[in-house]
C-alpha positions in Angstrom: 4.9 39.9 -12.8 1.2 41.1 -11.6 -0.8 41.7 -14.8 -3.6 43.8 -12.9 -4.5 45.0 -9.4 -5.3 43.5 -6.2 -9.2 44.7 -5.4 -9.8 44.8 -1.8 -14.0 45.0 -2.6 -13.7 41.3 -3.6 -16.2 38.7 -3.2 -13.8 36.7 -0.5 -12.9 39.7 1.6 -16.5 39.7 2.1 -17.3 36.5 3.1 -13.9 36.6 5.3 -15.4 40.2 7.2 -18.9 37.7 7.8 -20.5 40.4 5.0 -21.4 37.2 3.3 -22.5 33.8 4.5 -21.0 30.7 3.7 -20.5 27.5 5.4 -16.8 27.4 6.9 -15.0 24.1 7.5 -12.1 26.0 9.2 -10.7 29.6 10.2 -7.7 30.7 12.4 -5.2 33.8 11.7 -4.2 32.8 8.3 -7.1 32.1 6.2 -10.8 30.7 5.9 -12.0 27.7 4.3 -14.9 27.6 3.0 -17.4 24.7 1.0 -17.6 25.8 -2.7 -20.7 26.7 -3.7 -20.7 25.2 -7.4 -18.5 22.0 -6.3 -17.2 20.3 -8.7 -17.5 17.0 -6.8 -18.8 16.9 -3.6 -16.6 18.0 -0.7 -15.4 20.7 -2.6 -13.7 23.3 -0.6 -11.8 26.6 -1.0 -9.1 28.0 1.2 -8.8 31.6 1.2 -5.8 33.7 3.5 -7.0 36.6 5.5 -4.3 38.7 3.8 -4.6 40.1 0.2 -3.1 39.1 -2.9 -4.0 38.7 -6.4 -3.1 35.4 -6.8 0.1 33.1 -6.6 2.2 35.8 -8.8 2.2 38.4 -5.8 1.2 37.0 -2.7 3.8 37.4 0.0 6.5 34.0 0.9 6.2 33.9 4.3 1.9 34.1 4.0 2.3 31.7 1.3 4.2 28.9 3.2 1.7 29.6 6.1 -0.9 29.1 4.1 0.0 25.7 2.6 0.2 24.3 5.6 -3.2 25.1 6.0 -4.1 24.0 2.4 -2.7 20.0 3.2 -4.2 20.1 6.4 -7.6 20.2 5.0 -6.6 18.3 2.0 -6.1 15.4 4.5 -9.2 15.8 6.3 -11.2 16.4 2.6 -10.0 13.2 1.2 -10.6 11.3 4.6 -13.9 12.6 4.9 -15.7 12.2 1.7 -13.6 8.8 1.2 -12.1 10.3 -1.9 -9.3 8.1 -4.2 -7.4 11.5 -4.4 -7.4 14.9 -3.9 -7.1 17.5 -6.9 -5.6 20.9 -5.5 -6.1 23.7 -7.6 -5.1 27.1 -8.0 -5.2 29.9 -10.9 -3.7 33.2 -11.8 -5.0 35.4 -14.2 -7.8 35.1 -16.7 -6.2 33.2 -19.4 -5.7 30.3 -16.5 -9.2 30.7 -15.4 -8.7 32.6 -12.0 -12.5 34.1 -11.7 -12.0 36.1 -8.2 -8.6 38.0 -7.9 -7.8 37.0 -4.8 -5.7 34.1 -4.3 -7.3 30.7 -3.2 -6.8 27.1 -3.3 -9.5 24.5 -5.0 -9.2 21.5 -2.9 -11.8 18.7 -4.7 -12.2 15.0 -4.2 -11.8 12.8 -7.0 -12.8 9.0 -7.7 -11.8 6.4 -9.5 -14.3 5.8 -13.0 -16.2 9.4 -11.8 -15.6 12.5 -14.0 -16.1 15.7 -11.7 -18.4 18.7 -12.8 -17.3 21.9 -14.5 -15.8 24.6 -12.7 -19.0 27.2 -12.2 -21.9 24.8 -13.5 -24.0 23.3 -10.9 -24.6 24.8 -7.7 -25.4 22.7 -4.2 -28.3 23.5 -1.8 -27.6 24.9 1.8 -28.5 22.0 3.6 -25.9 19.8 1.2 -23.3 22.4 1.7 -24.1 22.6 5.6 -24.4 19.2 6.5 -20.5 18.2 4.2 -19.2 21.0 6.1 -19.8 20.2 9.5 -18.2 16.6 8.5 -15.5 17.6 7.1 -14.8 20.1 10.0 -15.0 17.9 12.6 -12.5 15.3 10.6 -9.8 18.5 11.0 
């Protein structure tokens, strides 16, 4: 099952308490969703639950199917949006699958057709970038 512990000092618990800014594209009960700061296409967003967990191995069923529900929603409005061909939804657990912050989230990125998308962590966006994608995306949802 888990292969370490769920830290509750973690980056996105942070940024969920308002301890750290970032530039939302939706929040209710369930989780936060947030533009990601080193996108990997433009558009790129990450939805984070309000409740802990590690990652997919231990987070609780009924938070988990909540939370999906949450994850297409956005999807939908991320694809219409940034008039993406398709939408790649990612999420990792553990190290060896490249999970970076233990506590589960979803990648939601745009993808076209003939355009290859940046490396995960490589380039990151300015503010106003991040800002001015978000506010589109959130007023699509």
């Amino acid at each position: 099952m888990m292969t370490g512990r769920y830290d509750p000092n973690n980056i996105f618990t942070k940024i969920i308490s308002g301890d750290i800014p970032s530039h939302n594209v939706y929040e209710d009960e369930i989780c936060i969703s947030i533009m990601d700061i080193m996108p990997e296409s433009k558009g790129h967003v990450l939805v984070i639950p309000k409740a802990g967990a590690r990652n997919l191995i231990d987070v609780d069923p009924a938070d988990l199917a909540e939370l999906i529900k949450r994850v297409q929603k956005i999807a939908v409005a991320v694809k219409k949006t940034m008039h993406a061909d398709g939408i790649l939804l990612r999420q990792s657990s553990e190290e060896v699958a490249g999970q970076t912050v233990y506590h589960l989230h979803f990648h939601i990125i745009p993808c076209y057709a003939g355009k290859q998308n940046n490396k995960h962590v490589t380039n990151a966006t300015m503010n106003e970038e991040l800002a001015e994608t978000a506010a589109l995306i959130k007023a699509a949802i």
